[in-house]
C-alpha angles and dihedrals in degrees: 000000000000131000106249107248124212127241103276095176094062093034112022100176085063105112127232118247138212138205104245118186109192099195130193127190091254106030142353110267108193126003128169143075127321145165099213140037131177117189122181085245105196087243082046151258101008113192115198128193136172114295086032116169109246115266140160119207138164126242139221135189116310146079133314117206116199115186105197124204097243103039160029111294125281116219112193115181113218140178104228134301121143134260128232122200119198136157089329088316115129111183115178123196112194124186090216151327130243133190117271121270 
């Protein structure tokens, strides 16, 4: 499934938008769509919009920024997990969260 686009021809400053899962081991923590998305990537800070070539890495501890379509930007501090991008799919698979700071 793919995240619905705006019309770019009629508005071309609309930004594209992806489906982003945020997933946990014991629940999903953030799922919609987004135009941004920044992972602590092992090699290091990773951004991620829509059209994004695929890619797999691995995470360390660090923050994840999600910026959603409808709304201000979600930070979620993990520990590690890994990203897939896809098709304008992000899926993020965290071990765990902790508290900021």
């Amino acid at each position: 499934m793919t995240a619905p686009q705006p019309d770019t021809a009629s508005d071309p400053t609309a930004a594209r938008t992806m489906s982003v899962t945020v997933v946990a081991p014991d629940r999903v923590l953030l799922s919609g769509p987004a135009v941004r998305v920044t992972v602590p990537s092992v090699a290091g800070s990773l951004g991620i919009l829509a059209r994004h070539e695929p890619v797999a890495a691995l995470l360390t501890a660090g923050a994840v920024r999600v910026v959603p379509a409808d709304g201000p930007e979600v930070e979620l501090h993990i520990t590690g997990g890994f990203v897939v991008v896809d098709d304008d799919q992000v899926t993020v698979l965290v071990d765990a969260t902790r508290a900021a700071g």
